[in-house]
C-alpha positions in Angstrom: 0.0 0.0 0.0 1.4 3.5 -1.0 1.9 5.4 2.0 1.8 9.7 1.7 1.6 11.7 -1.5 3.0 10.7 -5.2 4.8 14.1 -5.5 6.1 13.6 -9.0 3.0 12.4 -10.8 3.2 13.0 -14.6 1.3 15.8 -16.5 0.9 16.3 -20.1 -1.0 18.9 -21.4 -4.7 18.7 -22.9 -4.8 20.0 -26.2 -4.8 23.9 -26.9 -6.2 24.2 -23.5 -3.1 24.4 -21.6 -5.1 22.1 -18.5 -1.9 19.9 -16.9 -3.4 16.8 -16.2 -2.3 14.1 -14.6 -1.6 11.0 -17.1 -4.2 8.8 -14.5 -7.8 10.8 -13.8 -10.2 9.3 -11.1 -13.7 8.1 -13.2 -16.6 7.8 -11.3 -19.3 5.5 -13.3 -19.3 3.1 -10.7 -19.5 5.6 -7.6 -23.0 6.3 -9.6 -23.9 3.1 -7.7 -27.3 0.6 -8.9 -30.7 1.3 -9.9 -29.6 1.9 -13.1 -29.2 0.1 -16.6 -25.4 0.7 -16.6 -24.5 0.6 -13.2 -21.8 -1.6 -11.9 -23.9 -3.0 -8.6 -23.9 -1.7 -5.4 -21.8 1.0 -4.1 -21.0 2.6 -1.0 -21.1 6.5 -1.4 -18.8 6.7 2.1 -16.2 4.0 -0.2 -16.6 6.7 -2.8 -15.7 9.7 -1.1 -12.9 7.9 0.5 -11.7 7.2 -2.9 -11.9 10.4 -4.5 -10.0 12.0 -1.1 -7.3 9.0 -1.8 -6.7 10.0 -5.1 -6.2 13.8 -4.8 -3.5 12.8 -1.7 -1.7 10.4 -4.3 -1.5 13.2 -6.5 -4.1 12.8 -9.1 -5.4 16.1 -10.2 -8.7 15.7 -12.1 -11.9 13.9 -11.7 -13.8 12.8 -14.7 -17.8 12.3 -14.0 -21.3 12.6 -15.6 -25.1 13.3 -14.8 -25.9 9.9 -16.5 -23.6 7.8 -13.8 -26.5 7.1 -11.5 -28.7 9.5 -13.5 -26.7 11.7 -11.0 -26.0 10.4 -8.2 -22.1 10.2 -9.7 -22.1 13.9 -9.5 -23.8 14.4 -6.1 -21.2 12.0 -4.5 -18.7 14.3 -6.5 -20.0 17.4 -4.7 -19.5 15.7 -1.4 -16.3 15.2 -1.8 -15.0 18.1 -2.9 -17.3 20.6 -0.2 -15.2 22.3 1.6 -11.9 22.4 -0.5 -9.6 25.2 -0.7 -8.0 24.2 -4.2 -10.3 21.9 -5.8 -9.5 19.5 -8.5 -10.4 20.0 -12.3 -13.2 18.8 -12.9 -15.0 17.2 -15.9 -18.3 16.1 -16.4 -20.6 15.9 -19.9 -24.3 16.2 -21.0 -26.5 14.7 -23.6 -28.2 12.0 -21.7 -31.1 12.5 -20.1 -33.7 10.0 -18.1 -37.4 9.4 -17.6 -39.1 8.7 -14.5 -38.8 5.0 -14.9 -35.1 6.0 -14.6 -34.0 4.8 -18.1 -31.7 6.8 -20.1 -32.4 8.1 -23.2 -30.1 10.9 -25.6 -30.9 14.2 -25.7 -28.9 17.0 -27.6 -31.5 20.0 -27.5 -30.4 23.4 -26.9 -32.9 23.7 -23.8 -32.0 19.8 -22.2 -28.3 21.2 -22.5 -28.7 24.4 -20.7 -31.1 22.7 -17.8 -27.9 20.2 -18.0 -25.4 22.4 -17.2 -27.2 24.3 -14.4 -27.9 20.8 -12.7 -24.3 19.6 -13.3 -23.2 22.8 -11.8 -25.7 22.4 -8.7 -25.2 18.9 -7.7 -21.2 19.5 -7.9 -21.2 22.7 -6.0 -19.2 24.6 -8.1 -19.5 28.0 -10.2 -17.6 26.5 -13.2 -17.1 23.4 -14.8 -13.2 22.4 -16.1 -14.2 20.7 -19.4 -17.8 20.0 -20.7 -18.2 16.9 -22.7 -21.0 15.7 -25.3 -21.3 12.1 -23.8 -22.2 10.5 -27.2 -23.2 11.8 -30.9 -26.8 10.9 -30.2 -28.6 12.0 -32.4 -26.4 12.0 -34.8 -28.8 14.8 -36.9 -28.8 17.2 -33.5 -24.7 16.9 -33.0 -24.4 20.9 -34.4 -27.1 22.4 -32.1 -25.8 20.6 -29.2 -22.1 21.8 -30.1 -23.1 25.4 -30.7 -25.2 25.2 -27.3 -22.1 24.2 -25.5 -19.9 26.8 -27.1 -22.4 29.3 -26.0 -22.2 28.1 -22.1 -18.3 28.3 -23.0 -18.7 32.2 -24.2 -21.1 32.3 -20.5 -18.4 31.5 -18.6 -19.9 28.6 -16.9 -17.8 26.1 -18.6 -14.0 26.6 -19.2 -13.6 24.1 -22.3 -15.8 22.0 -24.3 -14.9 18.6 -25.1 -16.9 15.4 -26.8 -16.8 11.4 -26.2 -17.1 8.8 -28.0 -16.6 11.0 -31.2 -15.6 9.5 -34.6 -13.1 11.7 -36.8 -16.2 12.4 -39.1 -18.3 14.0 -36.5 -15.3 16.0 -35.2 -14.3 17.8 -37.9 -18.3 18.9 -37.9 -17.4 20.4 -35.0 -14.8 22.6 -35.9 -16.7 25.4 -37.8 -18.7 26.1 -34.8 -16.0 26.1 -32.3 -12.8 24.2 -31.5 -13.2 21.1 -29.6 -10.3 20.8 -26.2 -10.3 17.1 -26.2 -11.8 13.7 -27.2 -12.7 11.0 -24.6 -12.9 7.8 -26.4 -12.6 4.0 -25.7 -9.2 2.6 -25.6 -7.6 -0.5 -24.4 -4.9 -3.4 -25.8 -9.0 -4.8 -26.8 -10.8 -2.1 -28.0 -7.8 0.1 -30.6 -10.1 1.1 -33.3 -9.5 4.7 -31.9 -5.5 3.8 -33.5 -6.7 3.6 -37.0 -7.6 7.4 -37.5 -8.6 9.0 -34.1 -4.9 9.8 -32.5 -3.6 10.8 -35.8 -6.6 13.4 -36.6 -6.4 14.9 -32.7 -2.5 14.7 -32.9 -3.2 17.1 -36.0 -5.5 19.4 -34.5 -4.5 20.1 -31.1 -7.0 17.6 -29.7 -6.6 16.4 -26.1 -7.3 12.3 -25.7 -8.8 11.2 -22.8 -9.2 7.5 -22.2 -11.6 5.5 -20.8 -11.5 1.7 -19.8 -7.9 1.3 -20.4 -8.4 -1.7 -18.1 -11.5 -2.6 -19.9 -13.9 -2.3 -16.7 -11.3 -4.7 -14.6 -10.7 -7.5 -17.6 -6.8 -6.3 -18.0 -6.3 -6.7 -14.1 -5.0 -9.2 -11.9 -8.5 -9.8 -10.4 -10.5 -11.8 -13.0 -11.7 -15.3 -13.6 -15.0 -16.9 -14.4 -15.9 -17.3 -10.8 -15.9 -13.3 -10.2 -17.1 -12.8 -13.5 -20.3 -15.1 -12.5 -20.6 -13.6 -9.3 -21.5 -10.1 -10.9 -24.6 -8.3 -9.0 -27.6 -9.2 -11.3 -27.5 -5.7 -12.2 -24.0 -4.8 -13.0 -24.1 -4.1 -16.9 -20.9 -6.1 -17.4 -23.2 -9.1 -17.3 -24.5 -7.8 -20.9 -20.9 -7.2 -22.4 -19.7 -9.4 -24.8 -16.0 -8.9 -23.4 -17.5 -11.4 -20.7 -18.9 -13.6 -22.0 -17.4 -16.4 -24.5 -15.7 -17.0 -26.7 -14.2 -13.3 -25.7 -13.7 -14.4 -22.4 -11.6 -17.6 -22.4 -9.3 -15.6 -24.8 -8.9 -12.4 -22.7 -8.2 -14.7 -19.7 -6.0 -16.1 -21.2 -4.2 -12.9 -22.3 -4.2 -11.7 -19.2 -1.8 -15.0 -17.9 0.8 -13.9 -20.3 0.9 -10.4 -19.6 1.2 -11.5 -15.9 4.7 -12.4 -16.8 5.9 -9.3 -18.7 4.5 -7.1 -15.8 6.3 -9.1 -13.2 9.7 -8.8 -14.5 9.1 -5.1 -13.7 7.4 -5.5 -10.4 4.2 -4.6 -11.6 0.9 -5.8 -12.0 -1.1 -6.3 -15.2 -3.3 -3.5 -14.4 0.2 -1.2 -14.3 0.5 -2.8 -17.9 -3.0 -2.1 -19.4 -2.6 1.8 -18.4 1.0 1.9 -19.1 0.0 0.7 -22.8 -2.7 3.1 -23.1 -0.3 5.5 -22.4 2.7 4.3 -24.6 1.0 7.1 -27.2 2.0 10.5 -26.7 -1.2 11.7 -28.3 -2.9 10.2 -25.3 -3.2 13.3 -22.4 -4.3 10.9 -19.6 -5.9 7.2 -18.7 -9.4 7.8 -17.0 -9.0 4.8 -14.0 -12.4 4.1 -11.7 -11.7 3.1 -8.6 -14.8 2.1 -6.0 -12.3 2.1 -2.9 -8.8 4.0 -1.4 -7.3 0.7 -1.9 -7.9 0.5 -5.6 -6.8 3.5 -7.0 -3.8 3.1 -4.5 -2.8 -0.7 -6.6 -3.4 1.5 -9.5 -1.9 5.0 -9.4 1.9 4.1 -9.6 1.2 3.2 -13.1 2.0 6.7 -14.0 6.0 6.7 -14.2 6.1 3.3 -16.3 7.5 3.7 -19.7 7.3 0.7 -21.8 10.6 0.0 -23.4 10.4 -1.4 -27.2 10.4 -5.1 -26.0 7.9 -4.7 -23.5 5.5 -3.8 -26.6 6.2 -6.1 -28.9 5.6 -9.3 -26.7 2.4 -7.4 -26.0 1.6 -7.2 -29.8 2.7 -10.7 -30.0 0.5 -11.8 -27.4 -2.5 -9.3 -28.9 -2.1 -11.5 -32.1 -2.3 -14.7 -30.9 -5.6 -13.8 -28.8 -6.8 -12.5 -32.5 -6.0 -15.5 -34.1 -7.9 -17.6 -31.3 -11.3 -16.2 -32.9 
């Protein structure tokens, strides 16, 4: 267990913005708790809190959040944490999915959702102005300008210093850029989800984009912690239940990728969830690696990930290993 503050934490810079973040941000999805269709089961908002405090004292410098984790409850527990604080953390949190009163989420990119957004956003996280303001997901695709020219608007306001999207394709970001220039991408990115490699780093690398990425442990698969046993044990609602990642044939073959990258982390006395993030992070395009953590102890096994370079050998036995899991299927 880490003991007193990481001092020396990496930063790298988002985009044009000139936000230092810290190459490992706290995410919050599961601190959004149950009760909703992409919850990860129970959670203990006291656990959360405990976490987020945990993760500011190792050094980690922004928390990444949204109204739809716990169709905001994610936020609230947010605001709880941070009360009080003389410097505060950046903060970044996102809009564009809204939910009924059967608490289902559904998208939402109008001008008016987005403003009542922001304002509750701002309200349940207690503070005056939001770091970076996200477009969770290009839904609908046809309402994509009205919702970007909304957010550049709350930007002009002063209620939001940047304006960011996730889950963005290169197409719908260079839609964007008539209206107003986007800080930073957020998209999925992990040793088994790269189709983000193919055009998305290049394009952002080109335009001054930030990259900010989520699952780069792909929701605890690239960890130490897995086998079929926890995987069954899942709370009957934890939406990993419905992912193909676990389920087979995709599990068997990520288990098994995970045994041999077991060995290449030990050699440098880490673990295989050091590995996952320190991949993610082998691309210089890539700002920071979004980690959840639902305890202190988590994002303590997790946070010295931050000042591992992968040498050149490292990454090819990955790739060699990523190829024979591709060739399994």
């Amino acid at each position: 267990m880490l003991r007193g503050r990481v001092i020396n934490m990496k930063t790298r810079t988002l985009g044009r913005t000139g936000l230092q973040l810290t190459t490992i941000g706290l995410g919050t999805w599961a601190m959004g708790g149950e009760g909703w269709r992409f919850g990860w089961g129970p959670q203990d908002d006291q656990e959360s809190i405990k976490a987020i405090h945990r993760a500011l004292d190792l050094g980690i410098n922004w928390i990444d959040t949204a109204p739809a984790y716990g169709l905001g409850h994610g936020e609230e527990v947010v605001g709880r944490a941070l009360k009080g604080m003389a410097h505060r953390p950046i903060i970044a949190t996102k809009c564009g999915r809204s939910w009924d009163a059967n608490r289902e989420l559904f998208p939402c990119l109008k001008r008016n959702v987005i403003r009542a957004e922001v304002e509750a956003s701002l309200k349940r996280l207690g503070v005056e102005v939001i770091d970076l303001y996200q477009v969770h997901w290009p839904q609908p695709d046809a309402d994509v300008e009205e919702a970007w020219s909304t957010v550049a608007e709350i930007v002009k306001e002063g209620k939001v210093r940047f304006a960011g999207v996730c889950n963005f394709n290169v197409a719908q970001l260079k839609r964007l850029q008539p209206i107003h220039p986007a800080a930073s991408l957020q998209p999925p990115y992990s040793m088994l989800v790269r189709d983000l490699e193919q055009e998305g780093l290049a394009h952002c690398a080109a335009h001054n984009i930030g990259v900010v990425a989520y699952s780069p442990m792909q929701k605890g698969l690239l960890t130490d912690r897995f086998n079929r046993e926890r995987v069954e044990q899942f709370a009957a609602d934890d939406h990993r239940r419905r992912d193909a990642q676990f389920q087979e044939p995709l599990l068997s073959a990520n288990l098994d990728l995970v045994q041999g990258l077991r060995s290449i982390a030990a050699k440098s006395g880490k673990t295989v969830s050091h590995l996952a993030m320190a991949w993610v992070l082998r691309r210089p395009e890539v700002t920071s690696a979004i980690v959840g953590a639902r305890s202190a102890s988590q994002i303590e096994e997790t946070v010295s990930a931050s000042d591992w370079t992968l040498s050149a050998g490292e990454q090819a036995l990955i790739e060699d290993l990523l190829q024979r899991r591709r060739s399994t299927l």
